[in-house]
C-alpha positions as CSV (number, residue, x, y, z in Angstrom):
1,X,0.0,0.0,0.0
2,X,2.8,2.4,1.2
3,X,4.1,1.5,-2.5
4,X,1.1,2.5,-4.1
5,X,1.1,5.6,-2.9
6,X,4.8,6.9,-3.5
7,X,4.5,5.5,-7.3
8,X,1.2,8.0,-7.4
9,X,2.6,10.9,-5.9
10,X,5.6,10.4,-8.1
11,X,3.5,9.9,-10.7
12,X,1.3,12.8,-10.1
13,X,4.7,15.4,-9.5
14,X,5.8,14.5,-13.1
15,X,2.4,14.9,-14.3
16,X,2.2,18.3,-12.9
17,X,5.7,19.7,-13.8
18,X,5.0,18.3,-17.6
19,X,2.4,20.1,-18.0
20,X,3.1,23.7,-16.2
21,X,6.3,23.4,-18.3
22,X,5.1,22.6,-21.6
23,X,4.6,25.1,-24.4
24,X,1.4,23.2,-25.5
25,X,-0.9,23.7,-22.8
26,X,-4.0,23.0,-24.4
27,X,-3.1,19.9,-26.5
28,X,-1.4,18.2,-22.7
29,X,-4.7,19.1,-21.2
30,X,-6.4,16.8,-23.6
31,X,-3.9,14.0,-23.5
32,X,-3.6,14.1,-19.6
33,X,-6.6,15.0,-18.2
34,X,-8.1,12.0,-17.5
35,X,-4.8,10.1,-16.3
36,X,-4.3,13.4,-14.0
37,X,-7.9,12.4,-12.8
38,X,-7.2,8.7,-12.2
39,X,-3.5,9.3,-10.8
40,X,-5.2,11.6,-7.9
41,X,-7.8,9.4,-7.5
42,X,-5.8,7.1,-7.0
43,X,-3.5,8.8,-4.7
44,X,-6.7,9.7,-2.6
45,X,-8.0,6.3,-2.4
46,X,-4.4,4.9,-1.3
47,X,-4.2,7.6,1.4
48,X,-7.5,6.9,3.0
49,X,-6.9,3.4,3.2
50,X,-3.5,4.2,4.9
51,X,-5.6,6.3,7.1
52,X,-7.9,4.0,8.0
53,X,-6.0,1.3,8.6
54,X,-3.5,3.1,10.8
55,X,-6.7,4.4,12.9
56,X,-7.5,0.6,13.1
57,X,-4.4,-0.4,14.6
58,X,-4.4,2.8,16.8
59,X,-7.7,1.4,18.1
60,X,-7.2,-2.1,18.2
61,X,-6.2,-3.4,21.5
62,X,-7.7,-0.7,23.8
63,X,-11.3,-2.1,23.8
64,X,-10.7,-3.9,27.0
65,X,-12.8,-2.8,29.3
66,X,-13.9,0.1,27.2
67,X,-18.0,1.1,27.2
68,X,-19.0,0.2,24.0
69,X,-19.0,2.8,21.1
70,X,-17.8,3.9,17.4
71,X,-14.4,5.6,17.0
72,X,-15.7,7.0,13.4
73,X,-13.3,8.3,10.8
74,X,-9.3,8.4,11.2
75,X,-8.7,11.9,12.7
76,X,-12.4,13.7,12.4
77,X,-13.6,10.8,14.3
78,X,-17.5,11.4,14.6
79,X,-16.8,15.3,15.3
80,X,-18.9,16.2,12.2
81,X,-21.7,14.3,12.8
82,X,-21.9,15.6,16.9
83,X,-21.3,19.6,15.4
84,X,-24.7,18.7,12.7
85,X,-27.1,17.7,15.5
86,X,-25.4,20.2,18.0
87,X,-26.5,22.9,15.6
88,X,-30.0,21.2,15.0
89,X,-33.2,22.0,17.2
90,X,-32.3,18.9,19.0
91,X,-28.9,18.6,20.0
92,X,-29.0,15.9,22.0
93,X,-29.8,13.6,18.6
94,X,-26.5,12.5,19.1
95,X,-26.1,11.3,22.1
96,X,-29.5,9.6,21.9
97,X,-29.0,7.8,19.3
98,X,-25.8,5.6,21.3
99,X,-27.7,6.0,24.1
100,X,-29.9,3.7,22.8
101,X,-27.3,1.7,21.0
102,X,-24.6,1.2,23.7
103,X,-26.3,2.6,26.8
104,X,-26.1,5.7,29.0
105,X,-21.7,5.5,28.9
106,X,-20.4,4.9,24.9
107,X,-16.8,5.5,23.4
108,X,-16.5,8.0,20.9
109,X,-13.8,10.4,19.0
110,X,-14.7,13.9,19.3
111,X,-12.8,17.3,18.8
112,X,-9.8,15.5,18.2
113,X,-9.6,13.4,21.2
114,X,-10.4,9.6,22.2
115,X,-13.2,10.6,24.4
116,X,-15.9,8.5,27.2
117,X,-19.1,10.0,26.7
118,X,-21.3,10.0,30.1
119,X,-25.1,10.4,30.1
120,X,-25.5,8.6,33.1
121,X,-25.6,11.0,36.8
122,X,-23.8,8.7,38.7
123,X,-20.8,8.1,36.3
124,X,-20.7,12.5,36.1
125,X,-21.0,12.6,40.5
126,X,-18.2,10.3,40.7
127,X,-15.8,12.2,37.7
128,X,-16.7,15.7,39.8
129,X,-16.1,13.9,43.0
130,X,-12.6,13.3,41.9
131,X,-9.6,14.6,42.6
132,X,-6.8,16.2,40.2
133,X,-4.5,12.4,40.6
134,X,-7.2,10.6,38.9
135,X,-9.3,13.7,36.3
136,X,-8.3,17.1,35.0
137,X,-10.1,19.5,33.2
138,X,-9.9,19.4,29.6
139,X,-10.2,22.3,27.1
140,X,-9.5,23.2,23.6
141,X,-6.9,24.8,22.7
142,X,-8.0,27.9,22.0
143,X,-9.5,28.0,25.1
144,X,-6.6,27.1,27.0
145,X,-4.6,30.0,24.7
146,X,-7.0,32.3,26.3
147,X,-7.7,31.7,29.9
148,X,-3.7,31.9,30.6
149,X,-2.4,28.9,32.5
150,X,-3.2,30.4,36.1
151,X,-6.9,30.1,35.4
152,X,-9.2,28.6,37.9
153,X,-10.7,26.7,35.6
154,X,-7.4,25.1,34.4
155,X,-5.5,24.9,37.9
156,X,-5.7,22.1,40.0
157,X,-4.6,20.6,44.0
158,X,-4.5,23.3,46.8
159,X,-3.7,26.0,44.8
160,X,-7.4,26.1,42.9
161,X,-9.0,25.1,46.6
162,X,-7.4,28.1,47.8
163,X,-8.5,30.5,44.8
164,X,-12.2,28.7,44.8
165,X,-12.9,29.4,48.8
166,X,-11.4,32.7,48.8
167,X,-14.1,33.6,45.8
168,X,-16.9,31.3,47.3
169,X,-16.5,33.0,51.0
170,X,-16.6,36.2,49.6
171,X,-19.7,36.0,47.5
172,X,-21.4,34.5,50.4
173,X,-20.1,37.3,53.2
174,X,-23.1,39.2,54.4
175,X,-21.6,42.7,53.0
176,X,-21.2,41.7,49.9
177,X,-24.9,40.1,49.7
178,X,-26.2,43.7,51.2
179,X,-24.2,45.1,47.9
180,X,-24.4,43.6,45.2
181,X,-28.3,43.1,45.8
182,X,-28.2,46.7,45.5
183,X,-25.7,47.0,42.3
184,X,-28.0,44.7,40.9
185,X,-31.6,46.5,41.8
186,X,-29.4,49.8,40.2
187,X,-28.1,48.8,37.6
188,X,-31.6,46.7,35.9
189,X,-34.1,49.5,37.2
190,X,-31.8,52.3,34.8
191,X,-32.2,49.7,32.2
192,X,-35.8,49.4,32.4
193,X,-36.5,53.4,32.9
194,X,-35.2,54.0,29.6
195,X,-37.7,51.9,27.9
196,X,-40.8,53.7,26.1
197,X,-44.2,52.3,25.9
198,X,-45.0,49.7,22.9
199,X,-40.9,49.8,22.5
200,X,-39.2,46.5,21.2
201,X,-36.8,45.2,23.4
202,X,-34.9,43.0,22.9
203,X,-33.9,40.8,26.2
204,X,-30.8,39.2,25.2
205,X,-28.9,42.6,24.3
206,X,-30.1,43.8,27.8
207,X,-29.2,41.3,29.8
208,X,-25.5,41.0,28.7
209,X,-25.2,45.1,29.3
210,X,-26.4,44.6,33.2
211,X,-25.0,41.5,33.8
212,X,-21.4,42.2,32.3
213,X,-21.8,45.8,34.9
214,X,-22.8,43.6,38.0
215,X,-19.9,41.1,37.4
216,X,-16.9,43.9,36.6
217,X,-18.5,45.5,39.6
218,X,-18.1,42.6,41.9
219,X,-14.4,42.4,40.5
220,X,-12.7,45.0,40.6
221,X,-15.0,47.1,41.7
222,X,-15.6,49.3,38.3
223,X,-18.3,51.9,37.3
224,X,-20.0,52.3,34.2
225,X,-18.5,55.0,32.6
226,X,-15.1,54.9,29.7
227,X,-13.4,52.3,31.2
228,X,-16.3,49.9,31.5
229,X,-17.2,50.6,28.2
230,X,-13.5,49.5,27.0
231,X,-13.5,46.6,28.2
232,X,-16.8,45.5,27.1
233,X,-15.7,46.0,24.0
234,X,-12.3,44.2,24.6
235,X,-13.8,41.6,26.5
236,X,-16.6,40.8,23.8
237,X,-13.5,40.4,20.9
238,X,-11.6,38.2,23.5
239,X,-14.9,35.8,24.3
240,X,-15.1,35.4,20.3
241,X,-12.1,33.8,20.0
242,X,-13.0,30.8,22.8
243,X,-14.1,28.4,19.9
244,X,-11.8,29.2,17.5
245,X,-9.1,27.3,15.4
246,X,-6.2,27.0,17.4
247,X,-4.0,29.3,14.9
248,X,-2.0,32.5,16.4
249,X,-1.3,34.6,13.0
250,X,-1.8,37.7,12.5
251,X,-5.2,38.3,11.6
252,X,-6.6,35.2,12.6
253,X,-9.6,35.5,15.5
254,X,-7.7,33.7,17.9
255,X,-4.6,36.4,17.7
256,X,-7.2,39.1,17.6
257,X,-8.9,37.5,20.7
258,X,-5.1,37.4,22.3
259,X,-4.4,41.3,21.5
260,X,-8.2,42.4,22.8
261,X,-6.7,40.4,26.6
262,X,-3.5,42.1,26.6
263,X,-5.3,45.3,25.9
264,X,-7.7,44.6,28.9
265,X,-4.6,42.9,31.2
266,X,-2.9,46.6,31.1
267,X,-6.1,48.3,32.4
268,X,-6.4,45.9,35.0
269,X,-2.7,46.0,35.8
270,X,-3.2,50.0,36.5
271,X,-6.3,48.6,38.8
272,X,-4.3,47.1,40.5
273,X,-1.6,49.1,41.3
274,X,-3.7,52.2,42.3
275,X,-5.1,49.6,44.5
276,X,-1.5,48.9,46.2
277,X,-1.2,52.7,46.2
278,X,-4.2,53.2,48.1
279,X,-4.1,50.1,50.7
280,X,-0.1,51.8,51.9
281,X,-1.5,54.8,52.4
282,X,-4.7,54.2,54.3
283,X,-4.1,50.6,55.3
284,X,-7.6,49.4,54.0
285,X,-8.4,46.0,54.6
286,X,-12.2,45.5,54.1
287,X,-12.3,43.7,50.6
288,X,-14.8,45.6,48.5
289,X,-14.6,43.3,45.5
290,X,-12.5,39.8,44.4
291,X,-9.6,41.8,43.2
292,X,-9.2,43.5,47.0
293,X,-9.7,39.4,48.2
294,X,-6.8,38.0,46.2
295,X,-4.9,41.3,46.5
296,X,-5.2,41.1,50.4
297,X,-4.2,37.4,50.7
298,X,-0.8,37.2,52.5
299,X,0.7,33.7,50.5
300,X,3.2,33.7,47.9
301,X,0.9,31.4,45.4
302,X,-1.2,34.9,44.1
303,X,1.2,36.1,41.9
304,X,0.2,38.9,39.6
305,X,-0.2,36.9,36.6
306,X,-2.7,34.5,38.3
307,X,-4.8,37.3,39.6
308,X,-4.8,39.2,36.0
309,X,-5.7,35.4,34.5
310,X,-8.6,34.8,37.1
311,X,-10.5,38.8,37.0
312,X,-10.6,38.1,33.1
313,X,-12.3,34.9,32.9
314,X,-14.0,35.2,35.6
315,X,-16.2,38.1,33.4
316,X,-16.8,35.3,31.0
317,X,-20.3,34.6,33.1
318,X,-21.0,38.1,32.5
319,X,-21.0,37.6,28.6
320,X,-22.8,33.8,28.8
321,X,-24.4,31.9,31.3
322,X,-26.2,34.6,33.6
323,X,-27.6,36.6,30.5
324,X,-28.5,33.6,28.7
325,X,-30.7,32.1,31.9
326,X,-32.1,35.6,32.2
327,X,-33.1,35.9,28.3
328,X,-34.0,31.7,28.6
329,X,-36.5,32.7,31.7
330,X,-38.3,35.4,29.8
331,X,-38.5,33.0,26.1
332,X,-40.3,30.0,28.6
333,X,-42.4,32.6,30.6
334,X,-43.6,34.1,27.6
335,X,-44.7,30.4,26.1
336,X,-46.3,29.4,29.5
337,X,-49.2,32.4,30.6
338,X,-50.0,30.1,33.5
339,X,-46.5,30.2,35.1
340,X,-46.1,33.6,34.4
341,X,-49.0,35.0,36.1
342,X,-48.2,32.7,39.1
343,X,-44.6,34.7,39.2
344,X,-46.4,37.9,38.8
345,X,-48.5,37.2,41.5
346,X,-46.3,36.0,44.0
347,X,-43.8,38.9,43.2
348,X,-46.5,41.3,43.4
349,X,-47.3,39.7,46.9
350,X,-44.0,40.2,48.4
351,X,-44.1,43.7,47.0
352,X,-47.2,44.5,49.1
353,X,-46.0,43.0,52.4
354,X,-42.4,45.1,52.1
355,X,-44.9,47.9,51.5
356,X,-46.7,47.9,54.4
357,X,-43.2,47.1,57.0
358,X,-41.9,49.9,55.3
359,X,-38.9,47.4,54.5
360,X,-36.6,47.3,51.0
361,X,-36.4,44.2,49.5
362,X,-33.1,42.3,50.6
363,X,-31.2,38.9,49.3
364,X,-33.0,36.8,51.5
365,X,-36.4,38.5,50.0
366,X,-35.6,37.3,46.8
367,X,-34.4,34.2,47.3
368,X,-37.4,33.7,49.3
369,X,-39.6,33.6,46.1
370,X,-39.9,29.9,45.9
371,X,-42.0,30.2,42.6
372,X,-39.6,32.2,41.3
373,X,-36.7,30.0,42.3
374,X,-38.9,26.8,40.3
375,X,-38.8,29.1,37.1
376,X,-35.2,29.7,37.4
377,X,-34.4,25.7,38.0
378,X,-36.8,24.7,34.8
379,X,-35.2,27.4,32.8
380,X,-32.0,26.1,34.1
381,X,-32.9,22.4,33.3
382,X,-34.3,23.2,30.1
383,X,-32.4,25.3,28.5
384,X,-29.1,24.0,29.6
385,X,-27.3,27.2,29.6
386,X,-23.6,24.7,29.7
387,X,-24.2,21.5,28.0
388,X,-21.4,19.8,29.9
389,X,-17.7,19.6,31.3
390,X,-14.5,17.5,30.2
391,X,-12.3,16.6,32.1
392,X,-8.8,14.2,31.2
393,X,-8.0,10.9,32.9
394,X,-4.4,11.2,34.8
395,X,-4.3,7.3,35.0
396,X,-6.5,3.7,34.0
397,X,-9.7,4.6,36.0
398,X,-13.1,1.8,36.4
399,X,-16.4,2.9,36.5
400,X,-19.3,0.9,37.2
401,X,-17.7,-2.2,35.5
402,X,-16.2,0.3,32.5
403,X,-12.3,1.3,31.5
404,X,-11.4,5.0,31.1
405,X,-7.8,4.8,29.7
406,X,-4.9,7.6,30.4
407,X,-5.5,10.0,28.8
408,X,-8.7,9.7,27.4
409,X,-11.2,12.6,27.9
410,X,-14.5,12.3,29.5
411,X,-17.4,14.3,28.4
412,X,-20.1,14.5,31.2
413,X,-23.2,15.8,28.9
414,X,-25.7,17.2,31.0
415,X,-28.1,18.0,28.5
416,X,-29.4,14.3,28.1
417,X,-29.2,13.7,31.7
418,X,-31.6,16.9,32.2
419,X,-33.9,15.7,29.7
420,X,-33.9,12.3,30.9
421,X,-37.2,10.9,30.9
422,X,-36.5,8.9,33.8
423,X,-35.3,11.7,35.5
424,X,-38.0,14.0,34.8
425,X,-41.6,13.3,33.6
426,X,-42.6,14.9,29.9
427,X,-39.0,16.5,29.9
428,X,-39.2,18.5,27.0
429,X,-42.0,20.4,28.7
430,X,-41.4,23.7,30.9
431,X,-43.2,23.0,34.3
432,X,-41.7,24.7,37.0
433,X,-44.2,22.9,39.5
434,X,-42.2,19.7,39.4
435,X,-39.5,21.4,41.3
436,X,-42.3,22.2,44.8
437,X,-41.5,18.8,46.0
438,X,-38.1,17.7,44.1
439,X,-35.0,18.3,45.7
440,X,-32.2,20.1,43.3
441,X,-29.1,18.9,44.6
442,X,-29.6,15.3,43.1
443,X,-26.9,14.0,40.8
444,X,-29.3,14.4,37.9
445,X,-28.9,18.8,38.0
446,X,-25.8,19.9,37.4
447,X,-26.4,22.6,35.7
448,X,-23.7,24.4,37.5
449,X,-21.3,21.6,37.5
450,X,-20.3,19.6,40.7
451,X,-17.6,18.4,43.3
452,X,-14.7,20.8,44.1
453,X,-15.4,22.8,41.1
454,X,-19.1,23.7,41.6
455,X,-19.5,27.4,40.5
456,X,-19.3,29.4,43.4
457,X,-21.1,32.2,41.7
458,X,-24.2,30.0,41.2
459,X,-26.6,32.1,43.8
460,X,-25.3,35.4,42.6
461,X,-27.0,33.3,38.6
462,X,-30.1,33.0,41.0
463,X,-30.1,36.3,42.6
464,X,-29.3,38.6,39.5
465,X,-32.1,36.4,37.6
466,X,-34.8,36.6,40.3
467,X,-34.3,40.8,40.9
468,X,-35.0,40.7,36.5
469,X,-38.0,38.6,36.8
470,X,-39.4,40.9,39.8
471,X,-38.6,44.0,38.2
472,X,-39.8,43.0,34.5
473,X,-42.9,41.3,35.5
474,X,-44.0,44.1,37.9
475,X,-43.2,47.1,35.9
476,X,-44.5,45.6,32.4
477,X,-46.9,44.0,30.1
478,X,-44.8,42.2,27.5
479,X,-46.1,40.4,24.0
480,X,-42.6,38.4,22.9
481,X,-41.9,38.1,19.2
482,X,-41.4,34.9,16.9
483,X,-37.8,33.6,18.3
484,X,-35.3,30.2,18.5
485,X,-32.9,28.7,20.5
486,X,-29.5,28.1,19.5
487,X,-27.6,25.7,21.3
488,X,-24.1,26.0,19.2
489,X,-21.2,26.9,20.3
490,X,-23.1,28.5,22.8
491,X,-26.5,28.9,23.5
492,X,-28.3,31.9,22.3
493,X,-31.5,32.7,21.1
494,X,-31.5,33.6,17.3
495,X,-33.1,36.8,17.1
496,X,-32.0,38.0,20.5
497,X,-35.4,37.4,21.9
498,X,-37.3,40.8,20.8
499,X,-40.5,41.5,23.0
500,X,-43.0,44.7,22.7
501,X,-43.1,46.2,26.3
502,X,-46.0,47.7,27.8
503,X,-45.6,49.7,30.9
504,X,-48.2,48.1,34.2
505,X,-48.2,51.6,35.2
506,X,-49.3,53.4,31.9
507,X,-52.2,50.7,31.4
508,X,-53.7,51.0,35.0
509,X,-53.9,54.8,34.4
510,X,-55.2,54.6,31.3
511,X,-57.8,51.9,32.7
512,X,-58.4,54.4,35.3
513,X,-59.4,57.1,33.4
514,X,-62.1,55.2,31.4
515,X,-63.3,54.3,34.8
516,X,-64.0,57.8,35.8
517,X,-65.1,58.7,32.2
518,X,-67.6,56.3,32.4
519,X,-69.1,57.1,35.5
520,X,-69.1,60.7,34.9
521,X,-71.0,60.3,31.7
522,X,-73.3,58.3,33.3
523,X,-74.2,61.0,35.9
């Protein structure tokens, strides 16, 4: 075979040089087309068969123990065929059609990597549950270009224990709670006043403007003003590049994604070093964001390059996942008239008994609104803002009777375990009432991940969502516009999700008014 394919190529370079050489162009073309035509086919044919039966020798051997599966083509493996029904209205086709083939774990070959593929909650709690000696995250590489190798998301042992309490124990510190509830009130409530009557909105543009504020604010602290709006701009160029080819010339998105994080790295550097300035002169201690938490630790391990990594993708949330389960709440709200005016109802309720203690509403107010929390948990279930996690087997590792190899990647998909029907009764359905008597911390919601690396920003998801939902649904009357969800690379909806708003306020006047009219023409 290896024969075959030198004598082509030799062939085919003669061929070639013959006829770029020769004087007679036309008359060669006629003589050698078709023998150019069959010496590349040829040539093609020999190097798929090398190809495939080098992929079968790669493969051969490491079955034991393996879940069962299809490796798919030499290199692509079945990444083409995962990408089409990732981009479909149902991309979880793919899974469910191994699912029912091989079962709930199957073998596969995606992105370039040998990979397990886990639809089954127990195989995910015990991956999570795990610690950096036996899985690791895994990334692409343009990913892993971007985040800078002291990301949180890419460190593992004490080091990312350290960086993950420090951020969990500051979200969860009372002051912090008392402020960012009232960042968050701020910041939506200018959003909404600038809206007209019988305006199109639309959500998905609004949401990533207050959530990207409320996340820089909780970082390092910045107002809207110039700088914000640089490194939104910055920021949204970097995110672009996260599921790009992993090529670094100039002009490609991945170097242009690379130049937008240096640009944003030297205005958090100057951050940073007015906030040294500051903390020698006055000796300020309280932390007022995570850039003062990491800043004020007293190890060696925060190194400046760490803590520039970290505040960047740490605003990826911002740009993503909180938006999206904003935007995602609205689209299922709008499709289900009987949820909503249960959320209007009890929102309206809680409204009235702040009212009359003469009270503001505070964290534990909203998170109180156990409706509301059931809309957030479908939406989150549903609309499965991430679709999964990878992580990378350090060494051999059994699972329930099945062989993870070295090196092989693991792709925990949460989407099929959330729309498991034996999970969840009529799955594809938005009900928010399952969740009254269904406890979320089962191994079948993940929506935020699990084990050491659970998102510690999860509640601040919940509390920025449920402040949107009391603040939209009180203040307005909304009729939502034809829209889709797409679910890759990232979710999104299509059209942004456009809705006509209709100010409560405006209506109840005008409704007044008739009211009176009515009763005066009547006298």
């Amino acid at each position: 075979m290896y024969g075959v394919y030198i004598i082509s190529v030799f062939l085919m370079t003669m061929l070639l040089y013959n006829f770029t050489q020769s004087q007679r162009l036309s008359m060669l073309f006629e003589m050698d087309y078709k023998l150019m035509i069959g010496l590349l086919a040829v040539m093609i044919s020999s190097i798929a068969t090398m190809l495939y039966e080098s992929w079968k020798r790669v493969t051969k051997g490491r079955n034991h123990g393996l879940p069962p599966g299809a490796m798919g083509w030499p290199l692509i493996g079945e990444t083409l065929e995962f990408v089409s029904c990732a981009v479909s209205p149902h991309p979880e086709s793919f899974m469910d059609r191994r699912r029912a083939m091989y079962g709930k774990v199957f073998k596969s070959h995606i992105f370039g990597s040998a990979t397990i593929v886990s639809t089954d909650e127990e195989v995910n709690r015990y991956v999570f549950q795990s610690d950096a000696k036996t899985f690791v995250p895994s990334y692409p590489r343009s990913i892993m270009e971007l985040m800078g190798k002291s990301s949180i998301l890419l460190i593992n042992g004490s080091l990312q224990r350290k960086i993950h309490g420090l951020v969990g124990s500051f979200f969860k510190s009372s002051q912090h709670k008392s402020q960012i509830t009232a960042y968050m009130e701020k910041y939506i409530e200018e959003a909404m006043d600038g809206w007209k009557n019988g305006q199109l909105i639309h959500i998905q543009e609004v949401t990533k403007h207050i959530a990207f504020q409320v996340l820089v604010k909780s970082l390092i602290n910045l107002d809207p003003g110039e700088d914000m709006q640089f490194l939104k701009k910055q920021f949204q160029e970097f995110n672009a590049g996260l599921m790009s080819l992993p090529i670094k010339l100039p002009g490609t998105r991945l170097y242009r994604s690379l130049q937008a994080r240096e640009k944003m790295i030297k205005l958090i550097q100057k951050i940073m070093e007015e906030r040294r300035r500051i903390s020698e002169a006055t000796y300020f201690t309280t932390p007022r964001d995570i850039l003062d938490v990491l800043l004020n630790d007293n190890g060696d391990q925060l190194t400046d390059d760490l803590i520039l990594d970290n505040m960047i993708d740490m605003m990826i949330p911002g740009e993503d996942s909180v938006p999206v389960l904003m935007t995602l709440s609205v689209k299922f709200l709008s499709d289900c008239p009987l949820a909503l005016r249960q959320l209007e109802e009890e929102n309206m309720e809680l409204h009235r008994q702040k009212d009359r203690l003469g009270e503001q509403l505070d964290w534990n107010d909203y998170m109180s609104l156990s409706f509301t929390q059931n809309v957030i948990t479908e939406t989150l279930r549903m609309g499965n803002v991430i679709i999964g996690a990878m992580r990378k087997a350090m060494k051999r590792v059994e699972i329930k009777g099945y062989t993870i190899p070295k090196g092989w990647c693991v792709f925990m998909y949460f989407r099929s375990v959330h729309l498991d029907g034996n999970n969840y009764a009529d799955p594809y359905k938005f009900n928010p009432w399952r969740w009254q008597d269904k406890d979320i911390g089962t191994c079948s919601f993940t929506p935020f991940g699990g084990g050491k690396r659970l998102c510690p920003g999860m509640d601040l998801a919940r509390l920025e969502t449920s402040i949107f939902l009391n603040q939209f649904a009180n203040r307005f009357r909304w009729v939502a516009e034809d829209d889709s969800i797409i679910n890759f690379p990232t979710v999104r909806m299509k059209n942004r999700m456009p809705v006509r708003v209709h100010k409560k306020e405006e209506e109840n006047l005008i409704h007044l008014v008739e009211i009176i009219n009515k009763q005066s023409y009547k006298q």
